[in-house]
N, C-alpha and C positions, 0 to 999 in steps of 0.2 A: 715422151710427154703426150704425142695426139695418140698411142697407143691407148694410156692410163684413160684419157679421154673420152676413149672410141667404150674403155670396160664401164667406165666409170654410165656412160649415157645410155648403155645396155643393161646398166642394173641400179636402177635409179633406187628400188627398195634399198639398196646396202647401203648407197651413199645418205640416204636417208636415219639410216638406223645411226652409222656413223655420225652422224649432225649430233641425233638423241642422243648418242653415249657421251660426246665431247660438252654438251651442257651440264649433263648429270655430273659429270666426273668436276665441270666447276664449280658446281654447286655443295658438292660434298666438300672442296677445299675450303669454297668461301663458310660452310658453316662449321668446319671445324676449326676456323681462323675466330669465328665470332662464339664460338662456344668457351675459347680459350680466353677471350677478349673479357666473357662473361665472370667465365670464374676469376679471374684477374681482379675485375671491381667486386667482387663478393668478397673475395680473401681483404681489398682497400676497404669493405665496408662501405659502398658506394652505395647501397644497394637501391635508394629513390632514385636510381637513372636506368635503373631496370623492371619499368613498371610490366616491358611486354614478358620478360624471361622471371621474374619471382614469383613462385604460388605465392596464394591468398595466404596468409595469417590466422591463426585462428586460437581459441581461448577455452581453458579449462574452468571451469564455474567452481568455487567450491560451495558445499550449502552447508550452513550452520544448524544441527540439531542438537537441542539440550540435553541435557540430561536428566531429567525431571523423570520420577519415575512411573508418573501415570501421561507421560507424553504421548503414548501409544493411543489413549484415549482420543486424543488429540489430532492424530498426524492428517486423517484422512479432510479434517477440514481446514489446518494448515496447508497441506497439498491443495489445495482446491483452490487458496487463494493466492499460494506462493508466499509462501510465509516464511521457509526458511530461506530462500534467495533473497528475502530482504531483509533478514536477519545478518547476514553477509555484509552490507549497509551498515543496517543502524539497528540496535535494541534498545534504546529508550536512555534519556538521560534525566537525570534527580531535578536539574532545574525546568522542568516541562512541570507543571501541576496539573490534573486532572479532577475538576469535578464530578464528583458523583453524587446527585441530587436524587436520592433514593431513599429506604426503609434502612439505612444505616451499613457500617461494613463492623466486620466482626473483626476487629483491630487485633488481637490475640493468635486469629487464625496463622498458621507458619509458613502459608506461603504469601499472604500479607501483610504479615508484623513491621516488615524492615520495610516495606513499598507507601504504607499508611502515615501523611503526616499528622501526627499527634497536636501540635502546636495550630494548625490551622480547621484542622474540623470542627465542625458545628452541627446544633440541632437548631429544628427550628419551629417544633411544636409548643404547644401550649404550656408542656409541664418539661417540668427537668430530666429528660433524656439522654443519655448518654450516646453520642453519635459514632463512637468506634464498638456500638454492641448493636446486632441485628438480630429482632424475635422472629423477623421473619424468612430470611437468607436472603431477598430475592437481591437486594442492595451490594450483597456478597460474593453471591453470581456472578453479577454485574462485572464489579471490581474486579474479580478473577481474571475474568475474558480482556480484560482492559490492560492489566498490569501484575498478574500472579508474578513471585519471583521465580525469573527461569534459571536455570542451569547452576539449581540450589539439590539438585539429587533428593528433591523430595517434591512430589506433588505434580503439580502442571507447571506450564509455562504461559505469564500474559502476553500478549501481542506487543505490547510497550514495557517488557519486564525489568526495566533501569529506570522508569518515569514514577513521579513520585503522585498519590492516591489522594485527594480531599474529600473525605466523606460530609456530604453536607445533608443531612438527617433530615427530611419532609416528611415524612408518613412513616408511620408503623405497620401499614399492612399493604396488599395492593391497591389499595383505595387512599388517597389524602388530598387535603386542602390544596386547592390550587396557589391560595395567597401564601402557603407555607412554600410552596414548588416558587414563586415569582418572588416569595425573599429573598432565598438562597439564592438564586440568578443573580438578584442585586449586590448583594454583599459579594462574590466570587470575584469581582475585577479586583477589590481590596485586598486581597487575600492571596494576589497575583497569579491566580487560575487565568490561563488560555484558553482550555479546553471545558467545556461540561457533557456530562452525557446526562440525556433525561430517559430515561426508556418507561414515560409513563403517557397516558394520553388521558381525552375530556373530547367529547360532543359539544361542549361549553365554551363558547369564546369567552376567555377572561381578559380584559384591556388589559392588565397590570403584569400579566405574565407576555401579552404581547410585547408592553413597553419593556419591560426588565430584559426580556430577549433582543431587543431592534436595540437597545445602548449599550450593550455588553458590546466588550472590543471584540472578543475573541469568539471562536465556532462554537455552538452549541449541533452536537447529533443527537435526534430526536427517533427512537421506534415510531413507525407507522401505523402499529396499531395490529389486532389480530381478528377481526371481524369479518375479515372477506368481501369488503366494500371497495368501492374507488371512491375515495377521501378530495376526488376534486367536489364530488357533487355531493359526497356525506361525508363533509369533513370531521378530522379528527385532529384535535391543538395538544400540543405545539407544535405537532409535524407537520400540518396543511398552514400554518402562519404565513403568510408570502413576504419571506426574510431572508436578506444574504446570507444571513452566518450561519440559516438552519443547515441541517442535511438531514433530509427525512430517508428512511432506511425501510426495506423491506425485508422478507423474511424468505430463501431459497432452501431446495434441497442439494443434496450433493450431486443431484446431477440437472442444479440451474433453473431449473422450472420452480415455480413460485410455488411457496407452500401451500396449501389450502385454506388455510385461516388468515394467510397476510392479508392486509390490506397492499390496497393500488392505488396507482392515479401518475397518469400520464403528466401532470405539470406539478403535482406535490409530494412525490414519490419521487427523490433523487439516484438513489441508487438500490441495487438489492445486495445483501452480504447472507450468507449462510446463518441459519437460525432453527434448523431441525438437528435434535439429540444432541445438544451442545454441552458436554465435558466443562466443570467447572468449581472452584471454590465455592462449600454453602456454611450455613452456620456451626460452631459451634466447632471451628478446626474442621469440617467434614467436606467431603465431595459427590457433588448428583449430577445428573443426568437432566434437561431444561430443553423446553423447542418456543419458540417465541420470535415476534420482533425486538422485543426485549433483550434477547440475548443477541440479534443480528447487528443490531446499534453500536453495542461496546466494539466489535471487532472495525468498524469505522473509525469509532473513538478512539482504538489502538493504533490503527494508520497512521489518522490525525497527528498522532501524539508521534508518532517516529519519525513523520514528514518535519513536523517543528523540531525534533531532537537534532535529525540530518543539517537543518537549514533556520538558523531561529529566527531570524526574520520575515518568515514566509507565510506569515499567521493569514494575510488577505488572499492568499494564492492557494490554500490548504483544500480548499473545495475545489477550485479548478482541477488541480493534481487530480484529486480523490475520480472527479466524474469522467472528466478527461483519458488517464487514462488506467479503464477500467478493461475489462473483456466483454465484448460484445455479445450479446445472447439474444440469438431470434424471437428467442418467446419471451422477453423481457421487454422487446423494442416497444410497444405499446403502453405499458405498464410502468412503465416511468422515467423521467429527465434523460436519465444518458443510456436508457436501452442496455444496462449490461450489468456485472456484479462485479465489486470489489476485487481488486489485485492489488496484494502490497507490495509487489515487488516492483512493476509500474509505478504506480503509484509515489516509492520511496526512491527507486531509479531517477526520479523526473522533478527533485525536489528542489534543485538548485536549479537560477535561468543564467548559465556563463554568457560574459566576453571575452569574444576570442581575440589573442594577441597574437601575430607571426613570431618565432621565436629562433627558428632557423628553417633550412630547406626541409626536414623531415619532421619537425614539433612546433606545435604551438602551445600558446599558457593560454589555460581558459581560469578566468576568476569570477566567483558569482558575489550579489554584496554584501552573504552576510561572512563575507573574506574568506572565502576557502579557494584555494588556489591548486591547482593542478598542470599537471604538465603532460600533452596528449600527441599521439600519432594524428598525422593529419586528415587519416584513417578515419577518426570520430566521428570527424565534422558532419 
């Protein structure tokens, strides 16, 4: 023993190294004890008591693209706003009704024939017009971007292509009556429109179009206008009206920077949506090519309309959603309310507000109230 002693205090390095091997060596017992221990509650399914030993989780997306044969037209400003991700979501349901308070929609056209209600359109000019015929297409455009039927193997596809179309006929050309524009607004609640798109404007305060806007229940989306002004200090109506339910809309390109013609304005300018070289139904069965605020509005007016399809009670929350959450863009920050451009897949992701219920150690029930109920990893939250 005082031999081993005498070796052991003459080579302190070895007794040392010996110390190091004898930890190691317990260390690899005790983790191939806790490794076995591991797969043990994997094989029970245990697996929320191994939050340090489980990789992360993770999720294949699928994205929904139509079939429509002139979607190609399309895709690159679908991608821009995430359009087929929230196609995935929602594509529009029949009981959502959309105003469209324009130069008429061309009711015949094939990829609006089935989306157009017959029974509720109107004109609203002086002489007897028929309001599912447009002389001038722009009303048809519109309609297109709003609600074309998608995944009909012919034509485009609209942003809300399951929602159903109310043509409500003001003008024949790009120019009309304002009191013809503030009828139609009037008569739409009866007629159980939520939605209106107007893509027309006026330098004109009209009080009658402001009232018929400020009593409507539901959102009216408004173009901005294409003058290259900021509309706080030259305004332009109905989109500068200071109203809840407006959403004034600007006009972007595909890569976010404001068009040159849009109008601005930092507190009457709510968001901007793409409006350059816009792919869409025009008169007469036909399709053209369009750049405008005019055509950036409907693509709003299609969120709108899929945010209410998703969640139908959410008609006061439908602008929150929309500005809320948007993509954020440096060169928009200035130029109006929420600094950014349209995403519908945000947008349509965020359209229900759950409560969450404990449901066991790994799930809870989230229910939002207009009753949709789910059942989620606690992962969500």
């Amino acid at each position: 023993m005082l031999i081993m002693l005498h070796f052991l205090y003459h080579h302190k390095l070895l007794l040392i190294f010996l110390m190091i091997a004898l930890i190691f060596l317990i260390m690899v017992i005790f983790l191939e004890y806790y490794l076995f221990f591991c797969l043990l509650l994997i094989y029970m399914d245990y697996q929320e008591l191994l939050p340090f030993f489980s990789p992360p989780d993770y999720y294949l997306q699928l994205l929904k693209t139509p079939n429509d044969t002139n979607y190609s037209s399309q895709s690159t400003v679908a991608n821009q706003i995430k359009l087929p991700q929230a196609w995935d979501i929602e594509t529009g349901r029949s009981s959502v009704r959309i105003g469209v308070v324009d130069t008429g929609i061309d009711g015949d056209h094939p990829d609006l024939i089935n989306r157009v209600n017959t029974t509720h359109s109107e004109e609203y000019l002086l002489d007897d017009y028929n309001p599912l015929d447009d002389s001038n297409g722009h009303g048809t455009r519109v309609a297109g971007i709003i609600g074309a039927q998608g995944n009909n193997s012919k034509g485009i596809a609209g942003v809300a292509w399951n929602c159903n179309l109310v043509s409500l006929r003001a003008s024949l050309s790009i120019q009309g009556s304002i009191s013809d524009f503030a009828l139609a607004v009037q008569e739409a609640e009866s007629k159980g429109i939520s939605i209106i798109n107007i893509s027309a404007g006026s330098s004109s305060y009209n009080t009658n179009l402001y009232l018929a806007i400020q009593q409507f229940p539901g959102l009216v989306i408004c173009g901005a206008g294409n003058n290259d002004l900021d509309i706080d200090n030259n305004p332009i109506y109905p989109a500068a009206y200071n109203l809840s339910n407006i959403i004034s809309v600007g006009s972007c390109g595909s890569n976010d920077t404001k068009s040159n013609s849009s109008n601005f304005g930092r507190n009457s300018v709510d968001i901007f949506a793409p409006g350059e070289n816009i792919y869409s139904t025009n008169k007469n069965g036909g399709y053209n090519t369009e750049s405008g605020t005019s055509f950036a509005a409907p693509y709003v007016t299609g969120v709108a309309a899929l945010i209410l399809s998703e969640c139908p009670n959410v008609t006061a929350q439908i602008k929150y959603r929309i500005l809320t959450y948007r993509d954020p863009v440096s060169s928009l920050g200035s130029r109006c309310v929420s600094g950014g451009r349209l995403n519908a897949y945000k947008a349509v992701s965020n359209a229900h507000s759950y409560q969450y219920t404990p449901k066991d150690a790994r799930q809870h029930t989230a229910t939002c109230a207009c009753g949709k109920t789910t059942t989620q990893s606690h992962k969500f939250i």
